[in-house]
N, C-alpha and C positions, 0 to 999 in steps of 0.2 A: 904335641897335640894341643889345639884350640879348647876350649871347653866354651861350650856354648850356655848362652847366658839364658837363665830361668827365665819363661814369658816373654820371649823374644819370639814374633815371628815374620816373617819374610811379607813386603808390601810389593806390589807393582810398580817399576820405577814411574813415580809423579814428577812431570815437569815441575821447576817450582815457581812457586804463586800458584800452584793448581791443587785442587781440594781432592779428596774422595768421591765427592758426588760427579764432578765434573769426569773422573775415570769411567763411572760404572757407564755414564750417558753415553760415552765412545764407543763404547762396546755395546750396548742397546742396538744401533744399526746392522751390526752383523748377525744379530742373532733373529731380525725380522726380514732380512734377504732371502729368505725361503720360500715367505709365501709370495713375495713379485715373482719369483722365478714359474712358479706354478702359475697364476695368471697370464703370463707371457704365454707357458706352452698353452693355455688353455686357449686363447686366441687364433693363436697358429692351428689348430687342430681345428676351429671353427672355420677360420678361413678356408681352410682345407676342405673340408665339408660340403661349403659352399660351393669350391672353385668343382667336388664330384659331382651335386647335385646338376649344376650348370650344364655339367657334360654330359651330362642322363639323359636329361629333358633334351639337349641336343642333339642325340645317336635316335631317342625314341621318335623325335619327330623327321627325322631321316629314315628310318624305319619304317613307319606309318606312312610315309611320301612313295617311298622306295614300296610297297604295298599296294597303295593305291594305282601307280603308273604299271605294277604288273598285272593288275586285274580288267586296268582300261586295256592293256595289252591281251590279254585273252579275251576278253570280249570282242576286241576288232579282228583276231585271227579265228574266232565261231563264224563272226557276222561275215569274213572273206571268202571260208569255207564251205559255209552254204549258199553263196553268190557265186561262188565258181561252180556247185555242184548243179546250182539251177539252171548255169549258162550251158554247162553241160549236156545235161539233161535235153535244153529246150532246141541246142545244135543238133543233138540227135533223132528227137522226135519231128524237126524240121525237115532233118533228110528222111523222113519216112512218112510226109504227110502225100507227097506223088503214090506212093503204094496204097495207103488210104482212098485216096481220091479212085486209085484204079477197081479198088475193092467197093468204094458204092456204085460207081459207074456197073458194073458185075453186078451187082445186087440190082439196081435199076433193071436190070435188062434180065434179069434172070438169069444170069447167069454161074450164081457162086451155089454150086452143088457138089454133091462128094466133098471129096478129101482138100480140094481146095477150099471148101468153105470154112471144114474144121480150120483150117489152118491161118485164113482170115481171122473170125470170130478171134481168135489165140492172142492174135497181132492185137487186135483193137481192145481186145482185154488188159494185153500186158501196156499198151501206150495210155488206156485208162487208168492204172495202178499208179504209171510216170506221174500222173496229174493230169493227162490231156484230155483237154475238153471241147466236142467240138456246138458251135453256136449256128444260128442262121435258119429262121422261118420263113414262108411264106408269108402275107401279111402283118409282118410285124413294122412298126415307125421307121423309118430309114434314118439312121445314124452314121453321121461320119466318120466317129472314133470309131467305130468297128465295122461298119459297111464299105465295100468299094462299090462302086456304081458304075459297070459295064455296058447297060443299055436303060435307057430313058424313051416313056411315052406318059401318053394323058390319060388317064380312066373319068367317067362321069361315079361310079359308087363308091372314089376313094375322097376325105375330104384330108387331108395331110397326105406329105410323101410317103410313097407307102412301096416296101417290098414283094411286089409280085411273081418274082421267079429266084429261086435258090439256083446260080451257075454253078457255084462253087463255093462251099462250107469252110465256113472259118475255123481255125482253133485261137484254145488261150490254154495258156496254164496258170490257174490262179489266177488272178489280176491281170495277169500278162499277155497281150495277144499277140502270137505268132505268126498269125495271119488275118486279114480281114475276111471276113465273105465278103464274094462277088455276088452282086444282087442285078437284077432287072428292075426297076424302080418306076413308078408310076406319079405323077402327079395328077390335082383333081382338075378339071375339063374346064380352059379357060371360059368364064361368064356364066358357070355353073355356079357356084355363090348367090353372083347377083342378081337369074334367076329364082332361087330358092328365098335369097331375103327380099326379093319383090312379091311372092306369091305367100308368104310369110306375114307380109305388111299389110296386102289384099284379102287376107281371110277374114278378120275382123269387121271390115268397111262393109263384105257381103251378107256376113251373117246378120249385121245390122238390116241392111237391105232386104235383105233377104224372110226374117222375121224376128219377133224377139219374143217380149212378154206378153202374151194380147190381152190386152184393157180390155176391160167390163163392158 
């Protein structure tokens, strides 16, 4: 057996020419490799972060888009829905304005009594509920967006074109007209004007003539 020598202790092999201090400084780097390593991942985790938020904000405004094109989408199948239901509607009350027509003609004449007339009145109730509405007076301005004009004469007491005979009553529904009235149409009496603004112009001249203030 070896006997090992009092106050001998064990050194870490030193190159030689190389001191103590130059050993501990070697070893110094591996013992501060820890905290780069943690900053690395701390990086990566950021970047990371990043690269989700990116794809959030990208799904949400995909989302929001995808959102907005289904509500423009419901909107235009309401607005198609009640375009069809009007056209609907306004087909049907069209094929029923001949029965109409037949029912004031009856009335005109005296003719809608009894159980016929119930049955009328029913009609013109339930085509008034549709929206139908029917238009067309007697002396009212003669209009070409909703007037037809089936006969023309001159009157002397009308001064614009003027409706003198209801043929036949218009409908509209809403805004919409289904039909015009046919009208009988009058205009005012060629050289009636220039009558009126000559005898217009002549009043004045005669009253002078005629008398005025008498002086003292």
């Amino acid at each position: 057996m070896t006997e090992e020598t009092p106050g001998f202790e064990e050194k870490p092999d030193v190159p030689s020419g190389a001191t103590a201090d130059d050993a501990e400084s070697k070893a110094a780097p591996e013992e501060g490799a820890a905290p780069a390593g943690d900053a690395n991942e701390n990086a990566g985790l950021v970047a990371q972060l990043d690269q989700v938020r990116t794809a959030l904000n990208e799904r949400t405004l995909d989302l929001q888009r995808l959102q907005a094109e289904f509500q423009n989408y419901r909107r235009r199948v309401e607005r198609d829905r009640i375009a069809v239901k009007e056209i609907a509607v306004a087909n049907l009350l069209t094929e029923l304005l001949p029965v109409l027509d037949d029912i004031g003609r009856a009335r005109d004449h005296g003719e809608l009594v009894g159980g016929f007339k119930s049955v009328a009145e029913s009609l013109e109730t339930v085509a008034a509920k549709m929206g139908l509405q029917q238009f067309g007076k007697e002396g009212e301005p003669f209009d070409p967006t909703i007037h037809e004009a089936l006969m023309h004469s001159y009157a002397p007491d009308v001064t614009e074109t003027t409706c003198v005979a209801i043929l036949q009553p218009g409908y509209r529904i809403g805004e919409r007209t289904i039909r015009p009235a046919r009208v009988a149409v009058a205009e005012p009496q060629p050289g009636t004007q220039t009558v009126k603004a000559e005898e217009s112009e002549s009043e004045p001249a005669e009253d002078k003539e005629n008398g005025g203030p008498d002086e003292g």
